[in-house]
N, C-alpha and C positions, 0 to 999 in steps of 0.2 A: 146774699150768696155766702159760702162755705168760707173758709180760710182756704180749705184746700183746692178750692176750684181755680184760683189763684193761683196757687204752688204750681199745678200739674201746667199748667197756661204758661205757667216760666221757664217750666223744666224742661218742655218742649222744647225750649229758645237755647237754654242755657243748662243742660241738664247736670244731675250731681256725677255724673261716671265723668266728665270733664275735670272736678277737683283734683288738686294734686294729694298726692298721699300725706296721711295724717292732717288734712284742713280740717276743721272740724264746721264746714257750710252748711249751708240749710239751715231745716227746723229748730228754734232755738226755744221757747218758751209760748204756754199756752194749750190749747188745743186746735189742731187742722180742722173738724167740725165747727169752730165758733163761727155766727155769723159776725160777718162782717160787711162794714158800710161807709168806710174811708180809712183810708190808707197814706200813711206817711213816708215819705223816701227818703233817706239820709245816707248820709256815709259812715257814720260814729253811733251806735246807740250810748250816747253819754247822758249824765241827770238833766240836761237841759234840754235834752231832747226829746225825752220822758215826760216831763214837764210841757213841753210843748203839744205831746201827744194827749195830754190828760186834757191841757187848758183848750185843743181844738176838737177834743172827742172824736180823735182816733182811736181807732179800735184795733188797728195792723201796724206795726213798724216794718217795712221790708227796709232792710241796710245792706251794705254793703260789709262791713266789716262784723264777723264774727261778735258778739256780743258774751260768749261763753269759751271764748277764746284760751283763755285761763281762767278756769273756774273756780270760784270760790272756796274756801276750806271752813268757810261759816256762812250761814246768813242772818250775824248778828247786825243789825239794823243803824243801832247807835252808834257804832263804831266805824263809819266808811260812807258820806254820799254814794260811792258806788255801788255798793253793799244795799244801802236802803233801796238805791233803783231797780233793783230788783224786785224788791217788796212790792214798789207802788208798780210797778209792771203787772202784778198777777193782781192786788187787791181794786183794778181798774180793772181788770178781764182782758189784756192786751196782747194780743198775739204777734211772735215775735221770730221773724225768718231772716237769716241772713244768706246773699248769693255774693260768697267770695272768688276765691280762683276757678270755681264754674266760671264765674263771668269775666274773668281775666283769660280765658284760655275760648271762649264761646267765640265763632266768629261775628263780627258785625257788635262784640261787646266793648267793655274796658281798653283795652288795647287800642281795637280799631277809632273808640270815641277819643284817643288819645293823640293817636296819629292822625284824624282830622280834626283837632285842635290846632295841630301847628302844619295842617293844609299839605301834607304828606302827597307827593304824586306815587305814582307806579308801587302800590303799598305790595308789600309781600311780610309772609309770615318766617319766623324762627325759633327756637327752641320749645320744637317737640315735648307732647306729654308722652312719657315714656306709658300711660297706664291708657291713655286713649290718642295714638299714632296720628289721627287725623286732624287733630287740632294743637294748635300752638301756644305758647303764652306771648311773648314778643313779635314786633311790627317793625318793618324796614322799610324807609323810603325814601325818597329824593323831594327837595326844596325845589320850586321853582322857580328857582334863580341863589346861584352860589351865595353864600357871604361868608362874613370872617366871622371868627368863634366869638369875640366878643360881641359883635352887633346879633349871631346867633343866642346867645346868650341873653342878650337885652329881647331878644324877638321871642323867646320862652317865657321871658317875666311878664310878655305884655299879651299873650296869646293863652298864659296861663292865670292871667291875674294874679301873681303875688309879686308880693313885696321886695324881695331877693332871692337869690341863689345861690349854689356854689359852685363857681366854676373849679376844674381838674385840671389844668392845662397851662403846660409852659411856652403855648403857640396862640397867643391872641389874637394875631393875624393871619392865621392858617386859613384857609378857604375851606367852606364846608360845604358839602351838596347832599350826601348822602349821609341818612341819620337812625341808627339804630333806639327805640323806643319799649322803655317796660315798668309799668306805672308800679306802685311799690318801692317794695326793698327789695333792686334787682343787683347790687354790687355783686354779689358771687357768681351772675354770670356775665360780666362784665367780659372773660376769654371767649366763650361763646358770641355777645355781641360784637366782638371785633373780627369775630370770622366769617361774618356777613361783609365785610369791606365798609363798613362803616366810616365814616370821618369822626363822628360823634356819638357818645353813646347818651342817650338821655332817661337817666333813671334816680331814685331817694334814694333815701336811709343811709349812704356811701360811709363805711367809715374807715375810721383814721387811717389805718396801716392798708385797709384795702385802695384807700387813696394813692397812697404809694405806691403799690402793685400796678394800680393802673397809669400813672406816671412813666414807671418804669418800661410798662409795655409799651407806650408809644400811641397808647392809645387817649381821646381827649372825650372828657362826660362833665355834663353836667347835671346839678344834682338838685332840683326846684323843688324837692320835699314829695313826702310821702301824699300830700293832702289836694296835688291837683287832681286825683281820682275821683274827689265832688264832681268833676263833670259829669259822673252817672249818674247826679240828681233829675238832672232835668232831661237826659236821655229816658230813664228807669217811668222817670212819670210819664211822658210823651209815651211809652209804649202802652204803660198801664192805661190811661186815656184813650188809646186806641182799642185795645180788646176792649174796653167798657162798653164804648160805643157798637164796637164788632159786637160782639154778646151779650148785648144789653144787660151787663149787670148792674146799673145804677149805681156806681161806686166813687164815689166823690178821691179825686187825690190831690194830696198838697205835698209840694215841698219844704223841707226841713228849712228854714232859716236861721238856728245856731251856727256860726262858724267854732267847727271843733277841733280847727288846726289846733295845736299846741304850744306853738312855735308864734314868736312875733318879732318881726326883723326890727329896730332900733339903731 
């Protein structure tokens, strides 16, 4: 099968008029005609993930995160593993698509695989794509059964698998029931998420002085990094595995096994 037959199968789901302005998603490297015959799922296209893809003869990286994100101003090789992964991306023939805030805004995507991570009841959507009205990037929901922000806190790290977090809040005992969720770097809408009625706002990348702003509002977030988003590893292939079998394309898929958080709690 095509690269592109693929593409259009996703874009159905998740299409590009979803991105937000200036994402630069989608197509990233390669040609949409190459055939292809297994396909890798990640969240990072980083060198070891390259590497991965070389050493299982993959032929597709679909990721999640923009791989040309900030582009290059060389592709001198010697100078930068990241710089060379490039190289060995195209002298493997490897075609290479990223579906970013398409699939952060797509319903039934990112988001919603977030808010049933941490078993969200009554989910409802929030902040509006200004560029396609009908669909959201944020999820709002209720816990099914109250707790206090620290044990909610501990109930993140173990529902998200990682090591730590940061909690925002000078109420460790607050009761929490309703929980505003937006996978990324959502601190800037941090006023937004608390006019959902939120208790909790749960999002990354939070920083310093926005930390304070949110203190000051009164509002309580925690912040478990950018990198529980890997949940669309094994969502993203679960799908691809289905249309294979729906359209018999004979397309073998695997998930990425580098952890390319960046971050190691200590």
């Amino acid at each position: 099968m095509q690269a592109q037959t693929l593409i259009d199968q996703f874009e159905k789901f998740a299409p590009l008029r979803y991105r937000e302005a200036g994402d630069p998603t989608g197509f990233q490297i390669g040609s949409r005609q190459a055939e292809i015959h297994k396909v890798l799922v990640t969240l990072d296209v980083r060198p070891e993930v390259v590497d991965e893809a070389i050493a299982e003869h993959a032929d597709f990286i679909f990721a999640h995160h923009p791989v040309m994100f900030r582009p290059a101003k060389n592709l001198d090789f010697d100078a930068d593993p990241q710089l060379a992964m490039y190289g060995k991306i195209v002298a493997n023939h490897i075609t290479v698509y990223a579906a970013h805030t398409n699939l952060d805004n797509a319903p039934g995507g990112m988001n919603d695989w977030l808010a049933d991570q941490l078993q969200l009841e009554h989910v409802q959507s929030w902040l509006p794509n200004p560029d396609a009205q009908e669909v959201s990037m944020g999820r709002v929901g209720k816990l099914s059964e109250p707790m206090s922000m620290q044990a909610f806190a501990e109930y993140c790290k173990t529902q998200f698998k990682i090591g730590g977090l940061r909690l925002i809040s000078h109420e460790p005992t607050k009761q929490v029931s309703k929980v505003a969720i937006l996978g990324g770097d959502g601190g800037k809408f941090f006023r937004e998420a608390q006019a959902t009625g939120a208790d909790v706002y749960v999002t990354g990348d939070v920083y310093y002085h926005t930390g304070h702003d949110m203190l000051a509002s009164g509002l309580s977030v925690v912040d478990p990094g950018h990198h529980i988003e890997a949940v669309c590893i094994p969502k993203l292939a679960s799908m691809f595995r289905q249309w294979s079998t729906q359209y018999q394309w004979h397309l073998d898929v695997l998930e990425s096994k580098p952890n390319t958080d960046p971050f190691t709690f200590v």
